[in-house]
PATORBA-423560 format. One record per residue (C-alpha): x, y, z; residue number from 1. Coordinates in nm, 4 decimals, padded with zeros to 6 digits. Layout:
<pts>
+----------+----------+----------+-----+
|       px |       py |       pz | pos |
+----------+----------+----------+-----+
|        X |        Y |        Z | NUM |
...
+----------+----------+----------+-----+
</pts>
This chain:
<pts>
+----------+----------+----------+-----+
|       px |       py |       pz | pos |
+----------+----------+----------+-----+
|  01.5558 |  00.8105 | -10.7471 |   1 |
|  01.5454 |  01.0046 | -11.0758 |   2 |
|  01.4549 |  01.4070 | -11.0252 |   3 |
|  01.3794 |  01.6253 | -11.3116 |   4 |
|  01.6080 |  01.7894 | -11.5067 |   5 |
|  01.6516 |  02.1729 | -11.5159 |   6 |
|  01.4880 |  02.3149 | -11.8568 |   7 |
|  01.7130 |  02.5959 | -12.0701 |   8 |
|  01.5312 |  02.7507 | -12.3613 |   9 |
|  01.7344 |  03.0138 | -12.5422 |  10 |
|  01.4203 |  03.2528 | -12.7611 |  11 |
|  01.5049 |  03.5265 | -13.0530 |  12 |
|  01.3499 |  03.8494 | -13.0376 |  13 |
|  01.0673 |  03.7238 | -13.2499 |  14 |
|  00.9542 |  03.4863 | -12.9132 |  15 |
|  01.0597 |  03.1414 | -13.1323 |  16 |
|  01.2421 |  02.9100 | -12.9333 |  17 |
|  01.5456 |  02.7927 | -13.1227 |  18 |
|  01.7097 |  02.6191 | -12.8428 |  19 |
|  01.5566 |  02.4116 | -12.5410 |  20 |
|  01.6995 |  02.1418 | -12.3756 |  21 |
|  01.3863 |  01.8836 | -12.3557 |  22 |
|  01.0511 |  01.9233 | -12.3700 |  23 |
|  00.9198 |  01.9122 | -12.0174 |  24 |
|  00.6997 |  02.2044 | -11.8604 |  25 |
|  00.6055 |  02.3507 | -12.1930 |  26 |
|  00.3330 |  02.5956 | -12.0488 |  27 |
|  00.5864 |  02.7806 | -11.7747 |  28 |
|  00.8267 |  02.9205 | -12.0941 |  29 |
|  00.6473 |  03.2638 | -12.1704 |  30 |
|  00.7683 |  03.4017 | -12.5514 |  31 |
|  01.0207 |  03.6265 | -12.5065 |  32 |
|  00.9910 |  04.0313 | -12.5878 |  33 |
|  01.2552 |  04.2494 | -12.6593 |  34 |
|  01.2091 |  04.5591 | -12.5100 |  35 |
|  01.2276 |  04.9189 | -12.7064 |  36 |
|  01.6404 |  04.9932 | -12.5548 |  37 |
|  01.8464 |  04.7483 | -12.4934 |  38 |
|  01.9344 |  04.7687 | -12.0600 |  39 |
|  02.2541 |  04.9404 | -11.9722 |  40 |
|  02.3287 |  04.6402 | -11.7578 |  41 |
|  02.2752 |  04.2632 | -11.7660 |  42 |
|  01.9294 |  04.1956 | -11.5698 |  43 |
|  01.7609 |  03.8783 | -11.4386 |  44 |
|  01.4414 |  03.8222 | -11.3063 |  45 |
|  01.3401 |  03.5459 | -11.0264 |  46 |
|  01.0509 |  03.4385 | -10.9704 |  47 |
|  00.8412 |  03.1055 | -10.8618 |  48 |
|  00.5466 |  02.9697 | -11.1138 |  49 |
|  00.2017 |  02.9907 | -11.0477 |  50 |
|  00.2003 |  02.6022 | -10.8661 |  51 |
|  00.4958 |  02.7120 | -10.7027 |  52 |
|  00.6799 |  02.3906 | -10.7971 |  53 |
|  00.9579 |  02.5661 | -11.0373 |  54 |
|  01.1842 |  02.8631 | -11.0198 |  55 |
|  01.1698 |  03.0891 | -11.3105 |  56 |
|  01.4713 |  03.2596 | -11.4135 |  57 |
|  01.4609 |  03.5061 | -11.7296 |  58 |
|  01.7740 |  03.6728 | -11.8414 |  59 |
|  01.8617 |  03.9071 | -12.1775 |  60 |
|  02.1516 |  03.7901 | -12.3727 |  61 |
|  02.3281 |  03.9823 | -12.7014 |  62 |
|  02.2219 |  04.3136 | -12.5847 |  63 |
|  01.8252 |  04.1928 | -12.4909 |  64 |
|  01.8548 |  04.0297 | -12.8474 |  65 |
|  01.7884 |  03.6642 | -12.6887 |  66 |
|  01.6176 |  03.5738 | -12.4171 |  67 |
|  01.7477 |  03.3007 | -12.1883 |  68 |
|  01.5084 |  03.1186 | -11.9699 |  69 |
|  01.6218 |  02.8333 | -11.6933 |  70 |
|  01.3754 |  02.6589 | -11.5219 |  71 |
|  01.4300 |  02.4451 | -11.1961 |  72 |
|  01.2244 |  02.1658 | -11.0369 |  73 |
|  01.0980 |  02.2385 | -10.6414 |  74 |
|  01.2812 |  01.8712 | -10.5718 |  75 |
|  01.5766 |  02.0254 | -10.7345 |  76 |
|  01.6266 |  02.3468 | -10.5424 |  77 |
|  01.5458 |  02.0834 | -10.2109 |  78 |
|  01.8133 |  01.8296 | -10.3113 |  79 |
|  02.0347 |  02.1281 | -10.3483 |  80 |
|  01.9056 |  02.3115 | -10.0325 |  81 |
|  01.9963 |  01.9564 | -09.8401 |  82 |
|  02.3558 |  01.9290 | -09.9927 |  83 |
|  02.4208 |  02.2830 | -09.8448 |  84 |
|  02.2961 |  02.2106 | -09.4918 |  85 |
|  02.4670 |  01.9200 | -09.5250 |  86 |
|  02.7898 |  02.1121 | -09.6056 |  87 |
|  02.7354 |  02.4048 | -09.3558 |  88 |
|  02.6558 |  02.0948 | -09.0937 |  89 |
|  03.0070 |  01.8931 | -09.1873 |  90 |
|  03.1819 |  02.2492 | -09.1621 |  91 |
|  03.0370 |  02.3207 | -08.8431 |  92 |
|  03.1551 |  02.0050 | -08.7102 |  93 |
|  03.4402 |  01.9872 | -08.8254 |  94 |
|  03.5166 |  02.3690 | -08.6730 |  95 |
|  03.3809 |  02.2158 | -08.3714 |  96 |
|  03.6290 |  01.9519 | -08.3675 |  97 |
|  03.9578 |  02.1673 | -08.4409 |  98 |
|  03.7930 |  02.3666 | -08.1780 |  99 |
|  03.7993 |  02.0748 | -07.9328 | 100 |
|  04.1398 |  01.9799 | -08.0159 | 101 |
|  04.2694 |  02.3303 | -07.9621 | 102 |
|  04.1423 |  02.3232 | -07.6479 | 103 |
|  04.2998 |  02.0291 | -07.5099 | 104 |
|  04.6420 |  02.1155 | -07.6308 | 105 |
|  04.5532 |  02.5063 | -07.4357 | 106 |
|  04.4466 |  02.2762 | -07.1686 | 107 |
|  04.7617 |  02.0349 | -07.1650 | 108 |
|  05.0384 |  02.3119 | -07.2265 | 109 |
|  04.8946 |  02.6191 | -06.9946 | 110 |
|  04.5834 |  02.5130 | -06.8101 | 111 |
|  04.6932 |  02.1743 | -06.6670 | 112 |
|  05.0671 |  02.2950 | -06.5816 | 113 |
|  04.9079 |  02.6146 | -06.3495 | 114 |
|  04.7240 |  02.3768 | -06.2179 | 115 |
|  05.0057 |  02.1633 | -06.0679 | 116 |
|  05.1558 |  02.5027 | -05.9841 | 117 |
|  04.8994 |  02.5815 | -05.7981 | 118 |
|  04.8487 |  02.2508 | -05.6106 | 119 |
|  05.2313 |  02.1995 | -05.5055 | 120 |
|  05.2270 |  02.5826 | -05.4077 | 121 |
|  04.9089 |  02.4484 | -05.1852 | 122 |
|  05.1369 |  02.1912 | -05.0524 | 123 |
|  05.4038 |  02.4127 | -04.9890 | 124 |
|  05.2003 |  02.6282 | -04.7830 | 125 |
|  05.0858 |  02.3071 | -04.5520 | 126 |
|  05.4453 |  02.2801 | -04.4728 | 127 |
|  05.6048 |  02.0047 | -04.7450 | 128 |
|  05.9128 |  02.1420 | -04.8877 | 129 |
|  06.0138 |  01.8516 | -05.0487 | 130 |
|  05.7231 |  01.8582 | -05.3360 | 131 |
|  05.9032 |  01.9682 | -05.7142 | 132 |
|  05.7525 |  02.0103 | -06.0288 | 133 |
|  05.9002 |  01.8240 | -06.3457 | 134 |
|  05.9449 |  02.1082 | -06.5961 | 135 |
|  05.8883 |  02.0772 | -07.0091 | 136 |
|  06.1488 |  01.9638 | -07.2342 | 137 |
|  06.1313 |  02.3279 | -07.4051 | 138 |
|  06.1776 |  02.6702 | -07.2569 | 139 |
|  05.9032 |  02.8777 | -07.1986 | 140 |
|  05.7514 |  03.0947 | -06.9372 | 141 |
|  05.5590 |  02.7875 | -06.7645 | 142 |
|  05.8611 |  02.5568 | -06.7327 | 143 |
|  06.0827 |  02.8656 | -06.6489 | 144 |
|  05.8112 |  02.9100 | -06.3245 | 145 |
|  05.8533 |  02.5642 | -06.2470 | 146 |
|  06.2136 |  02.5686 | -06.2768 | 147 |
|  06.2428 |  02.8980 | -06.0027 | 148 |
|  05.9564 |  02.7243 | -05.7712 | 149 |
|  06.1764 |  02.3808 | -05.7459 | 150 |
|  06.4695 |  02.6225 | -05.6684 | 151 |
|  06.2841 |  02.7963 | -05.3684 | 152 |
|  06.1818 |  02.4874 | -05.2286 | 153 |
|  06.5271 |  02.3093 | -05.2538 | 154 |
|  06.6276 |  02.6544 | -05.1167 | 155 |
|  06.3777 |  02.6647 | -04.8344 | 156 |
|  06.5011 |  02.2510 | -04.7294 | 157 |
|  06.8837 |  02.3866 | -04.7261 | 158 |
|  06.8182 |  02.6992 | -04.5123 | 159 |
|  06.6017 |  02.4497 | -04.2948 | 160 |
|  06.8674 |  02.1995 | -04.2114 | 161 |
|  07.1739 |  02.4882 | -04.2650 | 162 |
|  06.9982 |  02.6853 | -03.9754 | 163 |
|  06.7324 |  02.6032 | -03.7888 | 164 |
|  06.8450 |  02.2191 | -03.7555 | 165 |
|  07.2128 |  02.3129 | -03.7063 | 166 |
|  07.0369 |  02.4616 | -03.4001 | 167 |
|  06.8534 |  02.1778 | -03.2994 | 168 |
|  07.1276 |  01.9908 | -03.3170 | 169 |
|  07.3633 |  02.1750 | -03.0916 | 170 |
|  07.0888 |  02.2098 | -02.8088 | 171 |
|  07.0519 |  01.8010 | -02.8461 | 172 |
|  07.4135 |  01.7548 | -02.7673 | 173 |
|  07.3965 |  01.9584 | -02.4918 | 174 |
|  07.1194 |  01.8212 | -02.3897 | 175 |
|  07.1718 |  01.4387 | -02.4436 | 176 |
|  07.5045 |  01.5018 | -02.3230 | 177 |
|  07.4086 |  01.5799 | -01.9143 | 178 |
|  07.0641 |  01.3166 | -01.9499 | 179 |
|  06.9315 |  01.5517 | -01.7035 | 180 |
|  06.7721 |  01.8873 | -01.7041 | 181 |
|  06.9035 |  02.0983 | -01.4062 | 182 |
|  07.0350 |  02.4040 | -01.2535 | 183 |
|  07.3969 |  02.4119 | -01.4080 | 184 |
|  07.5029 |  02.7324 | -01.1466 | 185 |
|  07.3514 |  02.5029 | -00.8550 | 186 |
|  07.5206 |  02.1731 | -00.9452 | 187 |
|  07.8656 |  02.3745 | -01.0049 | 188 |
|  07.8615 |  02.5363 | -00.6775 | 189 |
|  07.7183 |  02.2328 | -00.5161 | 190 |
|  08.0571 |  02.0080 | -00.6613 | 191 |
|  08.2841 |  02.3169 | -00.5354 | 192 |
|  08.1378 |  02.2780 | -00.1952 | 193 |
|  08.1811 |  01.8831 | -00.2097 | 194 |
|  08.5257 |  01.9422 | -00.3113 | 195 |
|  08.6547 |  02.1506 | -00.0775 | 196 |
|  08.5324 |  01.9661 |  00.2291 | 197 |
|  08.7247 |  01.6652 |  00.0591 | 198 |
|  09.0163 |  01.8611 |  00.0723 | 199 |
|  08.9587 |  01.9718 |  00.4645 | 200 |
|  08.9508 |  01.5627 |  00.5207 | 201 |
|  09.2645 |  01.5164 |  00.3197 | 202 |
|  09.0929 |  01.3170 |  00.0109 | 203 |
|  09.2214 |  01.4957 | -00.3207 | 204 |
|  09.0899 |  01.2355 | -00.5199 | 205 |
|  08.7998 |  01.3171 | -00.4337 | 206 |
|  08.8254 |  01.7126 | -00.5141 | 207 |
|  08.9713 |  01.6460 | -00.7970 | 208 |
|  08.7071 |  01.4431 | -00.9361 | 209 |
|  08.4150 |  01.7369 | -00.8542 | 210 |
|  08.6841 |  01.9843 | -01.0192 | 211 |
|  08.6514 |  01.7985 | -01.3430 | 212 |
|  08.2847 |  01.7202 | -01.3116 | 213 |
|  08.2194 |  02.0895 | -01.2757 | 214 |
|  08.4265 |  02.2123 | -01.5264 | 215 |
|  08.2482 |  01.9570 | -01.7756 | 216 |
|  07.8980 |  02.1522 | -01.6781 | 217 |
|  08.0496 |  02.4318 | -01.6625 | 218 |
|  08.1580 |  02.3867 | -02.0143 | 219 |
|  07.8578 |  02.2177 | -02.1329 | 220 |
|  07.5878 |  02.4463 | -02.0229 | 221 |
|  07.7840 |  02.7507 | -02.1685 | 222 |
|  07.5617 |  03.0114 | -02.3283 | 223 |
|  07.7399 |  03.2262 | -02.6060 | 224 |
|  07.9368 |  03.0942 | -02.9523 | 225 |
|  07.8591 |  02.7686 | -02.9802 | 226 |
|  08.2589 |  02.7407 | -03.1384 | 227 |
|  08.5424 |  02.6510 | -02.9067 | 228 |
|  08.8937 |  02.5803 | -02.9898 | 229 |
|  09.1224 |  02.2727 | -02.9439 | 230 |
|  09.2837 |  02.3743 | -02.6121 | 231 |
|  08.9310 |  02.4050 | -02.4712 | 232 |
|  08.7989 |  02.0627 | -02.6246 | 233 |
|  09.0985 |  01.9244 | -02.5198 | 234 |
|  09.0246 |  02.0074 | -02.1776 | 235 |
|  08.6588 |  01.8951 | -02.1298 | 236 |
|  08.8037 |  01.5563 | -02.2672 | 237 |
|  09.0845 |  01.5720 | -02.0125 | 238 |
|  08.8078 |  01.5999 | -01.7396 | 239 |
|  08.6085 |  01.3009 | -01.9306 | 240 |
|  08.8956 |  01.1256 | -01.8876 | 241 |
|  09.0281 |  01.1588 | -01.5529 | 242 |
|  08.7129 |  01.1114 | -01.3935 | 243 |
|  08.7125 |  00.7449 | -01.6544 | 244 |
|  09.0472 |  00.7072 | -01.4992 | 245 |
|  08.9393 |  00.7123 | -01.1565 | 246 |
|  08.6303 |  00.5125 | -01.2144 | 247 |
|  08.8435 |  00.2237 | -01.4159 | 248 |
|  09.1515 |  00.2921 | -01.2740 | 249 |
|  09.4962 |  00.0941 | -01.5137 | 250 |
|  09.2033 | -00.0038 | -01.7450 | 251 |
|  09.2410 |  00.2947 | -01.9678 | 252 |
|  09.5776 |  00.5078 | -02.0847 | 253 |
|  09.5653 |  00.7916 | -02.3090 | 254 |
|  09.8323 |  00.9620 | -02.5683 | 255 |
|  09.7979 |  01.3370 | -02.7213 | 256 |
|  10.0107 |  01.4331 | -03.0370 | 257 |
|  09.9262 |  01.7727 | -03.1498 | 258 |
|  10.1015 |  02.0383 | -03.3083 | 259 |
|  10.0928 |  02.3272 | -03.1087 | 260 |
|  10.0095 |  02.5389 | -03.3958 | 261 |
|  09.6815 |  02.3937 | -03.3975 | 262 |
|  09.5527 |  02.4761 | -03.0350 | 263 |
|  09.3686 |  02.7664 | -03.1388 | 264 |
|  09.1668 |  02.5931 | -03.4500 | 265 |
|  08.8403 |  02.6477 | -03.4753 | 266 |
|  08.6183 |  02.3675 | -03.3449 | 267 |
|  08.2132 |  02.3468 | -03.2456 | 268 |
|  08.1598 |  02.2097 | -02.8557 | 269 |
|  08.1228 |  01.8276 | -02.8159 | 270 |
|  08.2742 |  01.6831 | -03.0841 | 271 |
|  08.6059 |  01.4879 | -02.9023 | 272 |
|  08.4282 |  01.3903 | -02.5742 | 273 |
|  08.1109 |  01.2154 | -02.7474 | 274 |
|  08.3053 |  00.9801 | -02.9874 | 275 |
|  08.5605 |  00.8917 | -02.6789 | 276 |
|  08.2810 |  00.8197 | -02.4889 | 277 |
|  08.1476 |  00.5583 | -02.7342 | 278 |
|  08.4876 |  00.3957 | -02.7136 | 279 |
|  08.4672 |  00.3734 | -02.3582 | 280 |
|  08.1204 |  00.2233 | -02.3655 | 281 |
|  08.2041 | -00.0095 | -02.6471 | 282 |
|  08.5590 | -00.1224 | -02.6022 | 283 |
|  08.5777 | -00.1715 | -02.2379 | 284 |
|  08.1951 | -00.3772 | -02.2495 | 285 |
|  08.3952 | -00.6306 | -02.4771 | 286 |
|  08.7564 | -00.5909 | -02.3548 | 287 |
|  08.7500 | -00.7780 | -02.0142 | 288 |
|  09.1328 | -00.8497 | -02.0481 | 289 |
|  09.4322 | -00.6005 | -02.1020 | 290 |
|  09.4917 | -00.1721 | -02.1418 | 291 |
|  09.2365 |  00.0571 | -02.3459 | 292 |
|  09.4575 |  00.2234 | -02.5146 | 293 |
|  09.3431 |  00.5479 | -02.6930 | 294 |
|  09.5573 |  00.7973 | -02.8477 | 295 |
|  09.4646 |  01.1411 | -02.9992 | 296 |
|  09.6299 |  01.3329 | -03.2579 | 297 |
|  09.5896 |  01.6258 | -03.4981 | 298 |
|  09.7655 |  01.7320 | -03.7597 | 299 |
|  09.6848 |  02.0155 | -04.1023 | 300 |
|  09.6369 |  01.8723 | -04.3942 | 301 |
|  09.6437 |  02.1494 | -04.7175 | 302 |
|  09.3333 |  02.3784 | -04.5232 | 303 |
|  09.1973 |  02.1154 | -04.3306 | 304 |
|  09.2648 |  01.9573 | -03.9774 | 305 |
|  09.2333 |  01.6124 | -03.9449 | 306 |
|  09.1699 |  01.5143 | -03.5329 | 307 |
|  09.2634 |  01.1833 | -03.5377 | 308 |
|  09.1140 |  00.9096 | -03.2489 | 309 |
|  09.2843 |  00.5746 | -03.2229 | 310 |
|  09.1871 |  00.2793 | -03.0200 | 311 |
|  09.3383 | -00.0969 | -02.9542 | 312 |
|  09.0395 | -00.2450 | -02.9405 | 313 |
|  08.9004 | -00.5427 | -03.0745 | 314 |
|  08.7363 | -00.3924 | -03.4282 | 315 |
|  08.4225 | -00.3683 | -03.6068 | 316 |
|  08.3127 | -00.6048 | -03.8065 | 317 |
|  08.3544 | -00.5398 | -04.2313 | 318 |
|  07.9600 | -00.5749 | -04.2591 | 319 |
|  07.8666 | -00.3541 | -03.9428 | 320 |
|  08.1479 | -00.1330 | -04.0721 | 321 |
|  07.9741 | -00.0683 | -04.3791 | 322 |
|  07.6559 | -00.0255 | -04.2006 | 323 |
|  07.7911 |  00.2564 | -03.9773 | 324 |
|  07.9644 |  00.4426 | -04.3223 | 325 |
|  07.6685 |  00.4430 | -04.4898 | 326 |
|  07.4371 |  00.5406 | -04.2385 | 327 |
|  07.7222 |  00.8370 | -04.1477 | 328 |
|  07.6564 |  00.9618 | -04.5321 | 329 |
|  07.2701 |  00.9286 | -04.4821 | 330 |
|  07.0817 |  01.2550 | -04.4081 | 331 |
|  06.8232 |  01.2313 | -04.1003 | 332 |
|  06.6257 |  01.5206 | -04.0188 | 333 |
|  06.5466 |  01.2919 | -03.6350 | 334 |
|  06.7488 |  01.6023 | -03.4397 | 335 |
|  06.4834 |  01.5118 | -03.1353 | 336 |
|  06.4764 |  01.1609 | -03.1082 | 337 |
|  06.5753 |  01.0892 | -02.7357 | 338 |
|  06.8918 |  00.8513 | -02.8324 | 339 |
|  07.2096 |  00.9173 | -02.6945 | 340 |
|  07.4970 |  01.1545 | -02.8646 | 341 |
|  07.6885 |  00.9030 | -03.1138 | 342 |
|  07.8772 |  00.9413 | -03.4192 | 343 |
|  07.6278 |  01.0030 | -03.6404 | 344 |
|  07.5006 |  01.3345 | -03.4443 | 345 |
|  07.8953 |  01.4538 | -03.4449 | 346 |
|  07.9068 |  01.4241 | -03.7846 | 347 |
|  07.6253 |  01.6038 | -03.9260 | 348 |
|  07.6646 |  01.9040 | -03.6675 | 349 |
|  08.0145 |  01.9120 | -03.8121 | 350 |
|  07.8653 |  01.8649 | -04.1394 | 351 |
|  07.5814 |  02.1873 | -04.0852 | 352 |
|  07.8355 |  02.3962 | -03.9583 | 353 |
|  08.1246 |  02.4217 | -04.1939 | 354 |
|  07.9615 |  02.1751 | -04.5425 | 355 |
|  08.0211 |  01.8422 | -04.7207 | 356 |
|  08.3255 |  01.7911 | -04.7288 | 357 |
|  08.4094 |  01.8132 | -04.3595 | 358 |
|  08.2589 |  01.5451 | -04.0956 | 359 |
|  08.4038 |  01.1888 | -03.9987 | 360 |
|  08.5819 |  00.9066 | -04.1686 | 361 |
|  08.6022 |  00.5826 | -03.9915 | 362 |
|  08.7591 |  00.3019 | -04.0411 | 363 |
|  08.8477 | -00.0295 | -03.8646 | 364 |
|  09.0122 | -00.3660 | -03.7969 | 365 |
|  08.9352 | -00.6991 | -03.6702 | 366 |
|  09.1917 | -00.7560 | -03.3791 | 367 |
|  09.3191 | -00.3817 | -03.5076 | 368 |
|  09.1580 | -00.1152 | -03.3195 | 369 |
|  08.9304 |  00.1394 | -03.4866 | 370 |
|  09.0447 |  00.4869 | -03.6218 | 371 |
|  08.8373 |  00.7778 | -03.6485 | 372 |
|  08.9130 |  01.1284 | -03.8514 | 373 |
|  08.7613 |  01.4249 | -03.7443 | 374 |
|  08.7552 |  01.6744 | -04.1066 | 375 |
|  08.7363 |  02.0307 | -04.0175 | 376 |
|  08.8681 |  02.3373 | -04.1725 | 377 |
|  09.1791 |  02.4961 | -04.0579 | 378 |
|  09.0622 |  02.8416 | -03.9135 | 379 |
|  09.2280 |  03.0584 | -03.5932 | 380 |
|  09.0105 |  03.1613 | -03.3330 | 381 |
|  09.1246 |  03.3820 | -02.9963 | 382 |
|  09.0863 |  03.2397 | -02.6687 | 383 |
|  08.8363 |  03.5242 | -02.5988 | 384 |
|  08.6107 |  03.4112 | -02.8510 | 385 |
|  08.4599 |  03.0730 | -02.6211 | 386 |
+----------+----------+----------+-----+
</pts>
């Protein structure tokens, strides 16, 4: 659609047009006068015409020596009007946009990373420790949070199973280890009483076997450091033992080999007696023929001691072998499951007490026996101490 074109007409200061553009709206061009002093400044006048379909504007050139006069069409000054809304709308949108897009970046770099803050500090609060944040690539104050939140839960886990399971897991041996829940001063004096009227009828056997018994309880129900020594493990396994020996009579024999600089290491309760019990258990179940023969050594190796159980018995099988190392290296958190006192319990007491690299290494034969190292560090202890 074709729109009228804007009409210039330049006029001397006689009022004769000597310039003009084309010819349309002759009767809106009034003849120009030059006024009596030229204006100090350049002035223009605006103004609509009398059918209010053009806009009049009169200017003085040349020191009010010409007179310049543009006139433009109503559909003009629309057109015009409708390319700057159109501009002002585009700019607003646009604006609008980068807005938006501002926002989501705010949104995906502060907003949305408090907000997993805040939901995994939610979860920590309802008790699950084990929920960690993944921080950003780069370092800023955000990922630097994350970062020290993942380090006080993994810190919160290792003073959970460092302490209070370490605790747990004590009591369960103690526990597990009797199957019963009694009075240990009533059972002890009870034995003593059994075993003195054995001696007044001449069996010694007998007394013996209610001495051991209640030096086991005795030993098991003890209520201050939870750390013994060698000697004293050494002689709740000799009770173990002779009451085994009296109950299977030539079935079993026993060896010790250890260096007597090593009776006063360091060791926490029940760690012997449990893993000779499972060789009991196991090896004489399977073993209907010939001598269970278990021998017991210790030795220092740089600052560890390694307690060293040997049996002749028939083996483990490679794939059950493998079965029982890995689940040894496998955390469990179970400390209160109701099964009975095994290897696996020895080892991660041993394990919570004095750290990784300590525990139990075991290792086995078909037709061979079965061999298992206790790790623990080499450190004296008085006698007073247990």
């Amino acid at each position: 659609m074709n729109r009228p074109p804007n009409v210039i007409s330049l006029q001397n200061t006689f009022g004769e047009t000597f310039y003009r553009t084309n010819q349309d709206y002759p009767d809106e061009v009034q003849p120009y006068a030059r006024p009596d002093e030229p204006p100090i400044e350049r002035t223009r006048e605006l103004h609509f015409s009398k059918s209010k379909d053009l806009l009049v504007n009169q200017s003085k050139l040349d020191h009010a020596n010409i007179g310049l006069t543009i006139l433009y069409p109503a559909t003009e000054l629309a057109q015009n009007r409708k390319n700057t809304m159109f501009i002002i709308i585009g700019a607003v949108a646009f604006v609008i946009f980068i807005v938006a897009v501002c926002s989501m970046l705010v949104q995906k770099s502060i907003t949305r990373p408090i907000q997993l803050l805040g939901k995994a500090m939610k979860s920590v609060r309802g008790g699950d420790f084990h929920v960690t944040l993944e921080p950003r690539r780069y370092r800023d104050d955000l990922s630097e949070l994350m970062r020290n939140f993942n380090f006080m839960t993994d810190k919160i886990r290792e003073l959970i199973e460092t302490e209070y399971q370490m605790q747990l897991r004590n009591k369960e041996a103690q526990i597990l280890t009797l199957q019963m829940q009694i009075n240990p001063h009533f059972l002890y004096n009870t034995l003593q009483t059994i075993g003195g009227k054995a001696v007044l009828i001449g069996e010694y056997d007998i007394h013996e076997m209610c001495r051991a018994l209640a030096d086991m309880f005795r030993y098991s129900f003890y209520e201050g450091n939870m750390e013994s020594t060698i000697t004293q493990e050494l002689a709740h396994v000799n009770n173990y033992l002779y009451i085994q020996q009296l109950r299977f009579e030539e079935s079993i024999s026993t060896e010790f080999e250890i260096e007597p600089d090593l009776m006063d290491v360091s060791i926490i309760r029940f760690v012997m007696q449990p893993i000779i019990e499972n060789v009991v258990v196991h090896v004489l179940d399977k073993q209907s023929e010939g001598q269970l023969r278990i021998r017991l050594a210790a030795y220092r190796q740089d600052e560890s001691v390694i307690v060293e159980l040997r049996d002749n018995g028939s083996g483990i099988e490679p794939d059950k072998l493998s079965a029982l190392q890995r689940n040894l290296e496998k955390r469990s958190l179970e400390v209160l499951s109701g099964v009975s006192i095994g290897l696996k319990n020895v080892h991660e007491r041993i394990r919570l007490v004095y750290g990784e690299p300590y525990g139990l290494e075991l290792d086995s034969q078909l037709g061979k026996g079965t061999t298992i190292r206790i790790r623990i560090p080499y450190k004296k202890r008085g006698m007073n101490d247990v």
